[in-house]
PDB file of N, CA, C and O in Angstrom:
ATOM      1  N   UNK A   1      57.621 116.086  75.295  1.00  0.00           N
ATOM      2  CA  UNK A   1      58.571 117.136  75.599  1.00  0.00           C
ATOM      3  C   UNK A   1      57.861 118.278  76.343  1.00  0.00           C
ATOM      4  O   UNK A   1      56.825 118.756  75.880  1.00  0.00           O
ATOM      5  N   UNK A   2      58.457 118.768  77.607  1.00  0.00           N
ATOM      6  CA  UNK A   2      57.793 119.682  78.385  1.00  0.00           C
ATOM      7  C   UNK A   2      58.194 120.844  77.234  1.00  0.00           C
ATOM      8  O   UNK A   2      58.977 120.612  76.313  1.00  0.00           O
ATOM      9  N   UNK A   3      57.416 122.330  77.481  1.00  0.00           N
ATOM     10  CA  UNK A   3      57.800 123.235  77.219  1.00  0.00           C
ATOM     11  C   UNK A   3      58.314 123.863  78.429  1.00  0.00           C
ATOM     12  O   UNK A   3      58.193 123.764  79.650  1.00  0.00           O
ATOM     13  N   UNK A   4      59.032 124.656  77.434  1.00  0.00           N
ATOM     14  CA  UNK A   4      59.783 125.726  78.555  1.00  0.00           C
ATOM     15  C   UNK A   4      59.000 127.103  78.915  1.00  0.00           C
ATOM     16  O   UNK A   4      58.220 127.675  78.153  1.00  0.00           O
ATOM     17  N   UNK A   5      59.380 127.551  80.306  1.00  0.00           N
ATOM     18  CA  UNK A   5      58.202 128.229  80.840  1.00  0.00           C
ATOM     19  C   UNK A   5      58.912 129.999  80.484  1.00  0.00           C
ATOM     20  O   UNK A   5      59.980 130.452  80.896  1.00  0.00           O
ATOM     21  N   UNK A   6      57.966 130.626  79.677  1.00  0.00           N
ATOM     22  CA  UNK A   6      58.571 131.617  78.963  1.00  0.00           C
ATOM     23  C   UNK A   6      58.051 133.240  79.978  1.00  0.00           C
ATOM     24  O   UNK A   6      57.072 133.942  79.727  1.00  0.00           O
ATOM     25  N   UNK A   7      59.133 133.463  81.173  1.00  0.00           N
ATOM     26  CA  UNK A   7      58.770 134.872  81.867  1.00  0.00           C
ATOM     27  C   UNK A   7      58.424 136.078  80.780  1.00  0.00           C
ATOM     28  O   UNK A   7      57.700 136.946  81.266  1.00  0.00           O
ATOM     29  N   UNK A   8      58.749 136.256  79.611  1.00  0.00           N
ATOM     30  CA  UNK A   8      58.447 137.930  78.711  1.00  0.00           C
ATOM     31  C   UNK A   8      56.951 137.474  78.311  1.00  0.00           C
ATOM     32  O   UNK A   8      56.087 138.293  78.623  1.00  0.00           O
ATOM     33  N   UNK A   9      56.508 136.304  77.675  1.00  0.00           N
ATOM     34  CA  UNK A   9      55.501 136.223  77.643  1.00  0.00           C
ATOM     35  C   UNK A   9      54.398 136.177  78.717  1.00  0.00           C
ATOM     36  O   UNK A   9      53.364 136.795  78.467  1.00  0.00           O
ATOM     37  N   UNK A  10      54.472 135.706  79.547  1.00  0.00           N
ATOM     38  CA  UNK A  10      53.774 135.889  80.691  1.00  0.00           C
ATOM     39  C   UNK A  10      53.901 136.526  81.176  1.00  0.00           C
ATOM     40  O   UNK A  10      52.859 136.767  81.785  1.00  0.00           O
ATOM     41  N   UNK A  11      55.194 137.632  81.598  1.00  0.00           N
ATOM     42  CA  UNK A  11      54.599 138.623  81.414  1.00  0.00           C
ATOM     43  C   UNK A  11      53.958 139.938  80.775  1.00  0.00           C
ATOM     44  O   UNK A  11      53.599 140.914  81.434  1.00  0.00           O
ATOM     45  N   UNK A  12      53.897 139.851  79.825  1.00  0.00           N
ATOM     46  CA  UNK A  12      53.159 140.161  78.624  1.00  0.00           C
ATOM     47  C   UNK A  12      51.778 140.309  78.474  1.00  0.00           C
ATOM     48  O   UNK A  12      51.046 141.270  78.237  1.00  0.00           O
ATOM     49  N   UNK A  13      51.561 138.794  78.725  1.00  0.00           N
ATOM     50  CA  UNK A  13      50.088 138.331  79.205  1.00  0.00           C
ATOM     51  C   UNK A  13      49.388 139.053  79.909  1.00  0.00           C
ATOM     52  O   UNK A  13      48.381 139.664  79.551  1.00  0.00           O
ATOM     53  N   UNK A  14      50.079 139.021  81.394  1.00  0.00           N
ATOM     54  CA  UNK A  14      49.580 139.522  82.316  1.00  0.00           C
ATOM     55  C   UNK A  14      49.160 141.076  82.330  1.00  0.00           C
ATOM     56  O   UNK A  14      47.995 141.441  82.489  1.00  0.00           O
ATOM     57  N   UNK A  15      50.191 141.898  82.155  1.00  0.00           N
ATOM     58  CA  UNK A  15      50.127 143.361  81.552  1.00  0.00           C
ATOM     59  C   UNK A  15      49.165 143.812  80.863  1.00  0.00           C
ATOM     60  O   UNK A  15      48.656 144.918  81.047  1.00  0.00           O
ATOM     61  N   UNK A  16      48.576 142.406  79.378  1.00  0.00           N
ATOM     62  CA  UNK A  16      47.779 143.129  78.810  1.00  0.00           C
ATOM     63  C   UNK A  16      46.357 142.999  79.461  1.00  0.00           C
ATOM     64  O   UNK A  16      45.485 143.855  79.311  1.00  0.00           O
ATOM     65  N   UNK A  17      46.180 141.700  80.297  1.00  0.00           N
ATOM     66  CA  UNK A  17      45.144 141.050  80.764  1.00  0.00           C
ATOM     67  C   UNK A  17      44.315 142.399  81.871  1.00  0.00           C
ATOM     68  O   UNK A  17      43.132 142.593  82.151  1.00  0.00           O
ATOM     69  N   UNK A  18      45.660 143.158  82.288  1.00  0.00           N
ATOM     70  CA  UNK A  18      45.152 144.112  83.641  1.00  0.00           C
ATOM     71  C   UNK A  18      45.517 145.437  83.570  1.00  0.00           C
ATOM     72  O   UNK A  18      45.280 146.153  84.543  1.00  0.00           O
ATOM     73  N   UNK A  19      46.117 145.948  82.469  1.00  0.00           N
ATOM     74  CA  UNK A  19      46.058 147.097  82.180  1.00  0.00           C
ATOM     75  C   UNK A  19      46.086 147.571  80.387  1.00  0.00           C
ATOM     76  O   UNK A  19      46.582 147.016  79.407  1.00  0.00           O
ATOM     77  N   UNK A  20      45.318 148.826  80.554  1.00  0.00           N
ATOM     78  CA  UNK A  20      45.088 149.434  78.855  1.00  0.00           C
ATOM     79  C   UNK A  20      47.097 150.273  78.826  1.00  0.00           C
ATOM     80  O   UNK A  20      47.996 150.429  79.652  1.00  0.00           O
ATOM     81  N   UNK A  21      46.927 150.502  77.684  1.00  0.00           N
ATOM     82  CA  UNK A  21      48.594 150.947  77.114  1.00  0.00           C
ATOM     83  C   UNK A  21      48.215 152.017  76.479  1.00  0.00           C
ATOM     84  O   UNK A  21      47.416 152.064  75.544  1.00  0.00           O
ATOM     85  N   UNK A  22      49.068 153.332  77.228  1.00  0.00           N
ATOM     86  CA  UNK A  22      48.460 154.619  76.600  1.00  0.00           C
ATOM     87  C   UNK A  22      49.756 154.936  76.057  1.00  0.00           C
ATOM     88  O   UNK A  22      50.584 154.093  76.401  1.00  0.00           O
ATOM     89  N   UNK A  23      50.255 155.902  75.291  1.00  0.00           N
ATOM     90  CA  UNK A  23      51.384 156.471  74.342  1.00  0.00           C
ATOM     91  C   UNK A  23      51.240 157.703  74.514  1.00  0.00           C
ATOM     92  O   UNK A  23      50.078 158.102  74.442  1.00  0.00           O
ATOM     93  N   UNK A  24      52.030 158.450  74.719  1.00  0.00           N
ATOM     94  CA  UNK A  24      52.234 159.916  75.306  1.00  0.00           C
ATOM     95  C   UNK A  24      52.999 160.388  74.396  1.00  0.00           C
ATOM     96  O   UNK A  24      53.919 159.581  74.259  1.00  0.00           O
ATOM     97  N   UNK A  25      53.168 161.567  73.449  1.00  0.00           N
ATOM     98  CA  UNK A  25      54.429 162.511  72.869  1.00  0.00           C
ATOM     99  C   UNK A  25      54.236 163.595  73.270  1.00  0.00           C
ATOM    100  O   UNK A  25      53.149 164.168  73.343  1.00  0.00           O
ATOM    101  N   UNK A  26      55.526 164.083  73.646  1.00  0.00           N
ATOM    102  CA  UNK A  26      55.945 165.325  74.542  1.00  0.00           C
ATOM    103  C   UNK A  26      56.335 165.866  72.772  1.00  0.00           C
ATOM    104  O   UNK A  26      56.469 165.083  71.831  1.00  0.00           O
ATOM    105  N   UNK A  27      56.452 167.350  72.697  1.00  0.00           N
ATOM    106  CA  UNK A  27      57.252 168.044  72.028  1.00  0.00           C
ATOM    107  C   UNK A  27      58.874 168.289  72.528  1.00  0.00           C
ATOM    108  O   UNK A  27      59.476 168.795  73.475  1.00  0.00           O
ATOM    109  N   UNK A  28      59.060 167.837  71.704  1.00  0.00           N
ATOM    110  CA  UNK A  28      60.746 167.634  72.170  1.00  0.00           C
ATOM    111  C   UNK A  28      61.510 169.255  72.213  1.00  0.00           C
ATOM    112  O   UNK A  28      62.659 169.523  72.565  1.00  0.00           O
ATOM    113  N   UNK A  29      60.439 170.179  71.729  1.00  0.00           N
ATOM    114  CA  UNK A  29      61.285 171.747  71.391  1.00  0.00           C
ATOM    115  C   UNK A  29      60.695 172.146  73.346  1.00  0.00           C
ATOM    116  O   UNK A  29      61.396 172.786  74.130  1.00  0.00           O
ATOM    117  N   UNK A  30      59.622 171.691  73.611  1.00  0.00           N
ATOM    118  CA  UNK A  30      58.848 172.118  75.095  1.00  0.00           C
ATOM    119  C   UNK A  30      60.190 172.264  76.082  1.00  0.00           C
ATOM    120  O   UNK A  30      60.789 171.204  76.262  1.00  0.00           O
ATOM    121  N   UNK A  31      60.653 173.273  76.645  1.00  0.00           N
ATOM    122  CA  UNK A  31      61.422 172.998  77.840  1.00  0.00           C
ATOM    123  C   UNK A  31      60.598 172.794  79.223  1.00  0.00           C
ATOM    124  O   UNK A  31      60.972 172.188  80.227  1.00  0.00           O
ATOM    125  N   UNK A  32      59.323 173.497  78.985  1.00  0.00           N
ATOM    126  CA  UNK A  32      58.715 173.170  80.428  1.00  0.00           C
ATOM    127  C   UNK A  32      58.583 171.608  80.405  1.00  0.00           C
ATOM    128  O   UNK A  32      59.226 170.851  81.132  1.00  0.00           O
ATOM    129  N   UNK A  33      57.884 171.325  79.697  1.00  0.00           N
ATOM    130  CA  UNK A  33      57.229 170.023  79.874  1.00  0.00           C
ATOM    131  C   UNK A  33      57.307 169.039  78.712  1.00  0.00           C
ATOM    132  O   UNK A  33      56.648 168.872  77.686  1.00  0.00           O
ATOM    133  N   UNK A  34      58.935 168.135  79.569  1.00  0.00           N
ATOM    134  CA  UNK A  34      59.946 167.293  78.170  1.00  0.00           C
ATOM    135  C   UNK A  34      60.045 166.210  79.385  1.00  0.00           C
ATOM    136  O   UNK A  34      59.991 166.296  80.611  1.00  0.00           O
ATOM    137  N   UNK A  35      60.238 165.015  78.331  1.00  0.00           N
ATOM    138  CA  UNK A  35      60.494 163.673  79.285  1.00  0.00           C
ATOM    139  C   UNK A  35      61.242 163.862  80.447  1.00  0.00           C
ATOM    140  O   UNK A  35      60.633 163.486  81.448  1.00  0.00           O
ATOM    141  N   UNK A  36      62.821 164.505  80.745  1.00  0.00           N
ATOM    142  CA  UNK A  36      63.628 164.847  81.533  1.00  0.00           C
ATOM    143  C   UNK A  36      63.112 165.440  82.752  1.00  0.00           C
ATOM    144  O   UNK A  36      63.097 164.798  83.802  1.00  0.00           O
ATOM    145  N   UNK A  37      62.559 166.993  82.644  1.00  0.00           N
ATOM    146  CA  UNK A  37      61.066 167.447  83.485  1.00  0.00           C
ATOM    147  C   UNK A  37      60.343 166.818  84.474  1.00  0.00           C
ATOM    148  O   UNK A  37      60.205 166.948  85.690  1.00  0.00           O
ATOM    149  N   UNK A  38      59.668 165.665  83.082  1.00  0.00           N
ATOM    150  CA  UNK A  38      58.713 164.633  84.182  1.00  0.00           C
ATOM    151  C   UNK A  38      59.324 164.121  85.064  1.00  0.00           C
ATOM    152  O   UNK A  38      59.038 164.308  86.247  1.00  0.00           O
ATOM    153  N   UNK A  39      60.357 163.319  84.639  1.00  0.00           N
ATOM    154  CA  UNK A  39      61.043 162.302  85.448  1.00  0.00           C
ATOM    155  C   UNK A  39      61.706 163.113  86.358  1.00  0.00           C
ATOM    156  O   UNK A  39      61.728 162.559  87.457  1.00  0.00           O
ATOM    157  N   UNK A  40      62.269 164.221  86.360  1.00  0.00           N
ATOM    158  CA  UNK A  40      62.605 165.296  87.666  1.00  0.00           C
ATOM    159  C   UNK A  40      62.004 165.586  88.572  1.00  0.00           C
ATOM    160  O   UNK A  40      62.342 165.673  89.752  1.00  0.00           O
ATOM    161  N   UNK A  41      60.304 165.896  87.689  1.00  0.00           N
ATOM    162  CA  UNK A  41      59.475 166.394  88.768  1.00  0.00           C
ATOM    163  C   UNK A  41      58.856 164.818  89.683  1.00  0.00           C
ATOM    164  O   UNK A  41      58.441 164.708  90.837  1.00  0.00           O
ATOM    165  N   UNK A  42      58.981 164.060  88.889  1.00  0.00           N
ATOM    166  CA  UNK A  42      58.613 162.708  89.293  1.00  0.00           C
ATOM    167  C   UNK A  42      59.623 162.364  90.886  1.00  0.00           C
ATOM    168  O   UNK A  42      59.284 162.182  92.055  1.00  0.00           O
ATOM    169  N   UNK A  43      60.443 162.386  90.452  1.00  0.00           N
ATOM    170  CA  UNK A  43      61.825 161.543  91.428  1.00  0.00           C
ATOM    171  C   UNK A  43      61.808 162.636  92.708  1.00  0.00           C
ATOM    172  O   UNK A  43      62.144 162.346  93.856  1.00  0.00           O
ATOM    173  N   UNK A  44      61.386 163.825  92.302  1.00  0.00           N
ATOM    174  CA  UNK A  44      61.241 164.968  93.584  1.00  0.00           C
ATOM    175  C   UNK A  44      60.225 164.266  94.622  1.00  0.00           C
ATOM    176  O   UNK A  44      60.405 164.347  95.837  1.00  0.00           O
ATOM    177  N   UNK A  45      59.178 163.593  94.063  1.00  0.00           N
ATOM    178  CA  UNK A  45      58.192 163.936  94.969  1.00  0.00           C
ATOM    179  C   UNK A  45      57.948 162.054  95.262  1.00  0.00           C
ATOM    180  O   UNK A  45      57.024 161.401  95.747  1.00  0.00           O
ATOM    181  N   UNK A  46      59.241 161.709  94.705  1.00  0.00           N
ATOM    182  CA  UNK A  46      59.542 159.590  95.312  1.00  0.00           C
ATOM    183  C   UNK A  46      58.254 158.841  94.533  1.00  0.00           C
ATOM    184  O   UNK A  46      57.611 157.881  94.957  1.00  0.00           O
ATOM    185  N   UNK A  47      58.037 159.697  93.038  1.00  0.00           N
ATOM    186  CA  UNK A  47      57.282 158.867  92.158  1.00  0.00           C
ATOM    187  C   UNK A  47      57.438 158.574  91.216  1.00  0.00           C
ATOM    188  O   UNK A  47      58.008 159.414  90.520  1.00  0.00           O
ATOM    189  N   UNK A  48      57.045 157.161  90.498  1.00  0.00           N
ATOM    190  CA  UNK A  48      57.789 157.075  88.677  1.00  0.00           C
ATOM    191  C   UNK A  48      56.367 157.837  88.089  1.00  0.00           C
ATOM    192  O   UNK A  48      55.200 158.072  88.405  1.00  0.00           O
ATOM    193  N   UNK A  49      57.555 158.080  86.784  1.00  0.00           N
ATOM    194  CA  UNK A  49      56.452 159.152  85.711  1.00  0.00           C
ATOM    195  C   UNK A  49      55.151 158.776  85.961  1.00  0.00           C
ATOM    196  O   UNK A  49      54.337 159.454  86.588  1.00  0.00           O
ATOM    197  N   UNK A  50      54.915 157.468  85.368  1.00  0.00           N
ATOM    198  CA  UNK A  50      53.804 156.562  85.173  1.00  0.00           C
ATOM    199  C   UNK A  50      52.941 157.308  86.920  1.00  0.00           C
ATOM    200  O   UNK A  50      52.150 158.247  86.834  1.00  0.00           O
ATOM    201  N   UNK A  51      53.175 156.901  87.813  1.00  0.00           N
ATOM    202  CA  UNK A  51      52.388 157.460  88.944  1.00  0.00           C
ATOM    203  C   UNK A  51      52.086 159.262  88.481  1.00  0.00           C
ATOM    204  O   UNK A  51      50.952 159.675  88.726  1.00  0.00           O
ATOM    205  N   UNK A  52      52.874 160.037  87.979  1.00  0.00           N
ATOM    206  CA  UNK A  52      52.686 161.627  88.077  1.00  0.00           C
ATOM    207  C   UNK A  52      51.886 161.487  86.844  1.00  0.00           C
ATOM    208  O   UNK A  52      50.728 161.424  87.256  1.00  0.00           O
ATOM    209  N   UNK A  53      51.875 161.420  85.800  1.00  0.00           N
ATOM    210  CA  UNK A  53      50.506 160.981  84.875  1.00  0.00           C
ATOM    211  C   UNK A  53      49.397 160.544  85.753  1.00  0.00           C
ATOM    212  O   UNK A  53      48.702 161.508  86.075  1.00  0.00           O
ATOM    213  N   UNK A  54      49.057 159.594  86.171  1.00  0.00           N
ATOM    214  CA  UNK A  54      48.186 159.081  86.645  1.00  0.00           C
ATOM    215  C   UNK A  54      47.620 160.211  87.787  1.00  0.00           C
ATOM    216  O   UNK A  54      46.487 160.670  87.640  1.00  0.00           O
ATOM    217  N   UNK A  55      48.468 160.635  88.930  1.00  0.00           N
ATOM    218  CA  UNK A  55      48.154 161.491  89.481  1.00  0.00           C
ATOM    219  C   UNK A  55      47.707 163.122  88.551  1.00  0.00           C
ATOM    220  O   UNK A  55      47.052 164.034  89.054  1.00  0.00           O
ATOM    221  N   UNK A  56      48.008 163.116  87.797  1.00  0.00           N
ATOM    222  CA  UNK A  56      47.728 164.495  87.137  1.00  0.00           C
ATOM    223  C   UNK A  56      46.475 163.902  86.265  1.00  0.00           C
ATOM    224  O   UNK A  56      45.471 164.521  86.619  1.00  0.00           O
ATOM    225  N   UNK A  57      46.210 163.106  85.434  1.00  0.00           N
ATOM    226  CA  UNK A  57      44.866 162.705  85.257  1.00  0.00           C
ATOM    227  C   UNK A  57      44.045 163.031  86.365  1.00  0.00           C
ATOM    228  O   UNK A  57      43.349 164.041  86.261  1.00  0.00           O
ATOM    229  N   UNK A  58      43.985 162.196  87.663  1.00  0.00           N
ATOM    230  CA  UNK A  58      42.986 161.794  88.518  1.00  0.00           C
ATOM    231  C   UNK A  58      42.876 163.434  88.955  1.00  0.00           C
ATOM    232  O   UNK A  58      41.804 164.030  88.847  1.00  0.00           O
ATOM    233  N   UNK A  59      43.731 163.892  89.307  1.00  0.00           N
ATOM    234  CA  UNK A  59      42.966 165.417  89.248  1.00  0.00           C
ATOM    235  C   UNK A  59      42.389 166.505  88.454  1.00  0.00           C
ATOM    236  O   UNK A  59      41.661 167.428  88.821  1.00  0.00           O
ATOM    237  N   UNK A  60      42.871 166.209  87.253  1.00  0.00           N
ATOM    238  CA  UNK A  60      41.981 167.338  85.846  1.00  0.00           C
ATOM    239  C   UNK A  60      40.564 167.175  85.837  1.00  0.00           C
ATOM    240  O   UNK A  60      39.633 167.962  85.666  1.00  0.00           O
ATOM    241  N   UNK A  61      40.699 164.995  86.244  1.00  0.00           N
ATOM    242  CA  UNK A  61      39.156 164.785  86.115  1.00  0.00           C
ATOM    243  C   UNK A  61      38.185 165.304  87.145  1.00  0.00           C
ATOM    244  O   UNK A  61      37.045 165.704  86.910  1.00  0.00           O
ATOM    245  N   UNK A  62      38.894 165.235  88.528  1.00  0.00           N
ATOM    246  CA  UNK A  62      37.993 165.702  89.840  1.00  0.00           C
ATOM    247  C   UNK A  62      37.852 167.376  89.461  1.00  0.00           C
ATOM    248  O   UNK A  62      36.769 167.960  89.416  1.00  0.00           O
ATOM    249  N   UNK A  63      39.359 168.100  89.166  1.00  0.00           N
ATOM    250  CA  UNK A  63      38.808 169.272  88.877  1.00  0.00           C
ATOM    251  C   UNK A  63      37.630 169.901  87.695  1.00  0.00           C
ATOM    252  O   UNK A  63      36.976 170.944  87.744  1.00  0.00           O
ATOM    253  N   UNK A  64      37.657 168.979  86.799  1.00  0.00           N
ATOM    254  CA  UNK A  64      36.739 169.023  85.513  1.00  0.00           C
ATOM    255  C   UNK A  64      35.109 169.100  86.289  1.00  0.00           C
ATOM    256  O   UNK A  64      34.175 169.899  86.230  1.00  0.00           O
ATOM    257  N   UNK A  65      35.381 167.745  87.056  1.00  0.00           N
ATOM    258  CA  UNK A  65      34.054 167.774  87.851  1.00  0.00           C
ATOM    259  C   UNK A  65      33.495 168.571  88.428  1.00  0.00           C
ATOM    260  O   UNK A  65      32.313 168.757  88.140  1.00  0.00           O
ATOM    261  N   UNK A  66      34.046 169.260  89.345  1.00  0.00           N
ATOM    262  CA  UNK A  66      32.990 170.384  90.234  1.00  0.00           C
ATOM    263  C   UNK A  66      33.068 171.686  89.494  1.00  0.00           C
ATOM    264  O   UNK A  66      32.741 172.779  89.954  1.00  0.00           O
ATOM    265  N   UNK A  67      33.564 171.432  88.228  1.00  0.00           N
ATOM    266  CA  UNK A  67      33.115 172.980  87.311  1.00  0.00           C
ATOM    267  C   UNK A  67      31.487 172.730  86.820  1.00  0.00           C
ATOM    268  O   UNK A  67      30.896 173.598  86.178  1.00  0.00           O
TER     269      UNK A  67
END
């Protein structure tokens, strides 16, 4: 009997194989900076959250650096 070829698991697989899984909590009382926010400030500038994280990392660290 063949098995059946299962897409959630594979991709699953794959996800964990090529990227780490970080968990973020916002304070839900924060009006500056609440899930809604991100994804506003995100969609302004034609990026998902996930990219404006990433972009706001990659710069704390460069700015961290030349202090």
């Amino acid at each position: 009997m063949e098995k059946e070829f299962n897409s959630v698991k594979y991709r699953n697989d794959f996800n964990k194989q090529r990227y780490n899984r970080v968990s973020l909590m916002l304070p839900a009382a924060d009006q500056e900076i609440n899930l809604e926010a991100l994804k506003a400030h995100a969609a302004e500038r034609g990026e998902s959250v996930n990219a404006l994280v990433l972009r706001a990392i990659r710069e704390l660290i460069r700015q961290d650096r030349v202090k």
